[in-house]
N, C-alpha and C positions, 0 to 999 in steps of 0.2 A: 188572328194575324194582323188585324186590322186595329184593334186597340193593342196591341202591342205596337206596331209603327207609332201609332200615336202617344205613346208613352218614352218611346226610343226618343221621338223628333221632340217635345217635351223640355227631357231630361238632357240630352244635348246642346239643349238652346240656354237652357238656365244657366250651365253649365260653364259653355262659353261665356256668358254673360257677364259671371262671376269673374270668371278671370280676367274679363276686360276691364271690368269695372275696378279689380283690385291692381291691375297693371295700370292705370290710369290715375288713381288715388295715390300709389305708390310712384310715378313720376310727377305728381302733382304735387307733392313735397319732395320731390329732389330739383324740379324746376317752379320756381313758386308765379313764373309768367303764364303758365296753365291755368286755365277758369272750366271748373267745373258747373257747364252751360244744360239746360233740357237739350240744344242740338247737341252737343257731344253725347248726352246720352239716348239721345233718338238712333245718331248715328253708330253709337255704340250697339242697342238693340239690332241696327237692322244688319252692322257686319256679323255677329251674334244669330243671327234666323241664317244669312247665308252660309258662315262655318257648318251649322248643323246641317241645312242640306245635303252641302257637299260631303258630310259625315256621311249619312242616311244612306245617302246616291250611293256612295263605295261601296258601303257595308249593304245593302239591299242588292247590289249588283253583286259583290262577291258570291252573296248566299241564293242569290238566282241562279250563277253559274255552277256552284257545288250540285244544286239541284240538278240543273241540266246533266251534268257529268257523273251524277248517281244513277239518273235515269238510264244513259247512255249506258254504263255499266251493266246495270239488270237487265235490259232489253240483250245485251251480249252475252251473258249468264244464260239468261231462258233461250237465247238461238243454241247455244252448248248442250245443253241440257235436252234440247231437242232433240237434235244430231244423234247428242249418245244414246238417246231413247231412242230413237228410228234402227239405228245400228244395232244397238243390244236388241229391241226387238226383233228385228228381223233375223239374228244369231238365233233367237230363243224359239221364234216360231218354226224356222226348218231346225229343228235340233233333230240331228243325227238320231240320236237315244229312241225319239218317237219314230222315225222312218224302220230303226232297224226294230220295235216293238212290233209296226203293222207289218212288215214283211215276215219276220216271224210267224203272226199268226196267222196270215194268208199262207204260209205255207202250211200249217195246220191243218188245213180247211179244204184248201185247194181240191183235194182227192175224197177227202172225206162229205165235203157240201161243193158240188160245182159248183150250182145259183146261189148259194149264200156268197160263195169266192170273187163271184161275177159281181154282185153288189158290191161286195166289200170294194175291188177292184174302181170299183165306179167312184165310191165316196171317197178315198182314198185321192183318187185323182182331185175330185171335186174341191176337199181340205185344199189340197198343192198347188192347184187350175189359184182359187181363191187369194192363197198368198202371195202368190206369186204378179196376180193381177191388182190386189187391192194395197201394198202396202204402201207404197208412195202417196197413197191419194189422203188426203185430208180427212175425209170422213167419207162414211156412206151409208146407205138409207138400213135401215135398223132389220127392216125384213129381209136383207140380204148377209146382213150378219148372223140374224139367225137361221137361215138356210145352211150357213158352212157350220154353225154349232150345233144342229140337229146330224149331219153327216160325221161331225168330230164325236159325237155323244154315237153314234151307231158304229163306230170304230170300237171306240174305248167299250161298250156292250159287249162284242167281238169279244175282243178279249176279257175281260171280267166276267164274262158268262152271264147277263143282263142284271149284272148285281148294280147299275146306275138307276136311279129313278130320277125323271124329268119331269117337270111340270111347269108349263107356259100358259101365262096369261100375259099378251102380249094386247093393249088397248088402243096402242099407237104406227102400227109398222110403218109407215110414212117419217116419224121420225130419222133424226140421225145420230150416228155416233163416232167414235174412232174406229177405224177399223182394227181390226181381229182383239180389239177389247173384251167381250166378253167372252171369245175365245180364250184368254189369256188366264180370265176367271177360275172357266170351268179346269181347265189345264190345273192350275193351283189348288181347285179344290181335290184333284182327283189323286194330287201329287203328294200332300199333305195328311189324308186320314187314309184311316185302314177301314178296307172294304170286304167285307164277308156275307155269307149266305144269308147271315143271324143280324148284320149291320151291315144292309147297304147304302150304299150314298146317294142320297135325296138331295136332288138339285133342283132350285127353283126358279125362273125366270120372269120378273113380274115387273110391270110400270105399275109406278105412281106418279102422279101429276107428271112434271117434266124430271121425273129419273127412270132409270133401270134398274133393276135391283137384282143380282146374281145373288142367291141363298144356298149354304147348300148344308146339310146336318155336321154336325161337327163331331168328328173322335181321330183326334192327333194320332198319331202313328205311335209308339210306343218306344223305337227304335228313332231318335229326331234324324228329319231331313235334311241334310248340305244344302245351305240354300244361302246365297248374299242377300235376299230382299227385292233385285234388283226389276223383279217383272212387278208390282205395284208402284214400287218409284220411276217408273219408267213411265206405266199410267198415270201416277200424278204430275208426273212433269209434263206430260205428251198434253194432256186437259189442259194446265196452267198453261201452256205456251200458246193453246189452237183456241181457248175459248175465257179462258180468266176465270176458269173458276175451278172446285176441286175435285176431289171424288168424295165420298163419306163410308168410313169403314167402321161399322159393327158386330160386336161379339158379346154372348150371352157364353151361359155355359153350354147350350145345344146346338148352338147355332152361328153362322160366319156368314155374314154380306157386307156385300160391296156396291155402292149405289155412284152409276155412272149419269152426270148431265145429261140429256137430252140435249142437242146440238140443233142449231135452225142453219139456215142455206146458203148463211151467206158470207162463213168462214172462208 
């Protein structure tokens, strides 16, 4: 940036210089009482430095102000982008589809296992208790996240017949994250592959250094899912907007994760 101005202010200067200098030659033979003096050309140098400033000035100021009103711009995009991520997620986390799946199968149940019914009932609440209380907040502490996805994962058990396998290794719980993030995950993982007696879904929940990593085994459904995209882009806008940075999404042929920031406290 900085040998660039100095190449602008430079070439500017020469610039003007020329033209004084050949405007000045050229009334110096139209009026032949003109004397081409060193003070005429001193003074020609120095109005020559001041054109180019006042070039420099505009043109440096213009392109400051574009800046500013880029900036302005994308800081307005990422509040949008927000919004519609809070809104859509929160559409997506009470999605009707899931409430009438767990009432279903608590009806199932109900008569058949009282005490399993009575749990179910519990975590059930807990999921809803959870959405309900966490989704405005900015983030929250990671072992609280994973409290409502151990209750989300004993629902979806429920019904899939314990064809889920979970496995946490969690090094950090004091950490923090977005809320119902790795819910959102495990949701997509379970929405996406086919689950059977002979292939169940292995989910995996692990830190590394400052990320989280949702894994979970991978076998697409065979039949493709309606899906817009729109619960990963919601994560990645929800991160870029709260913390500046992004998520990191891998796939193998066996395998699907999603590696979330680690967030500190003072979002």
């Amino acid at each position: 940036m900085t040998q660039h101005l100095v190449y602008e202010v430079l070439g500017i200067f020469l610039f003007s210089s020329l033209i004084l200098i050949c405007g000045i030659l050229l009334y110096s033979r139209l009026v032949s009482s003109v004397l081409i003096t060193a003070g005429v050309i001193i003074q020609n140098g120095f109005v020559s430095f001041l054109l180019a400033l006042l070039f420099i000035a505009f043109n440096e100021g213009a392109f400051l102000f574009n800046q500013w009103k880029q900036s302005l711009l994308e800081q307005e995009k990422l509040r949008q982008e927000n919004l519609v991520a809070r809104v859509e997620g929160l559409k997506k986390q009470l999605d009707p589809h899931f409430l009438f799946n767990s009432l279903s199968v608590l009806s199932g149940v109900v008569y058949q296992d009282p005490a399993l019914a009575d749990r179910y009932i519990s975590k059930l609440a807990q999921v809803y208790r959870y959405v309900l209380d966490h989704t405005e907040e900015k983030q929250v502490p990671l072992s609280a996240e994973m409290a409502v996805v151990e209750a989300y994962c004993f629902l979806l058990n429920v019904r899939f017949y314990n064809k889920i396998q979970m496995h946490l290794r969690i090094a950090t719980p004091s950490a923090q994250v977005l809320p119902l993030s790795i819910q959102l995950l495990v949701e997509n993982a379970v929405k996406h592959n086919y689950i059977s007696e002979e292939h169940p879904l292995s989910l995996s929940i692990y830190t590394e250094e400052q990320v989280v990593w949702v894994e979970n085994s991978l076998r697409r459904k065979t039949v493709k899912v309606p899906s817009s995209g729109i619960g990963l882009q919601n994560l990645e806008a929800r991160y870029r907007y709260f913390s500046g940075q992004s998520i990191r999404i891998e796939e193998t042929a066996d395998t699907f994760r999603v590696g979330l920031p680690l967030l500190n406290d003072s979002l």
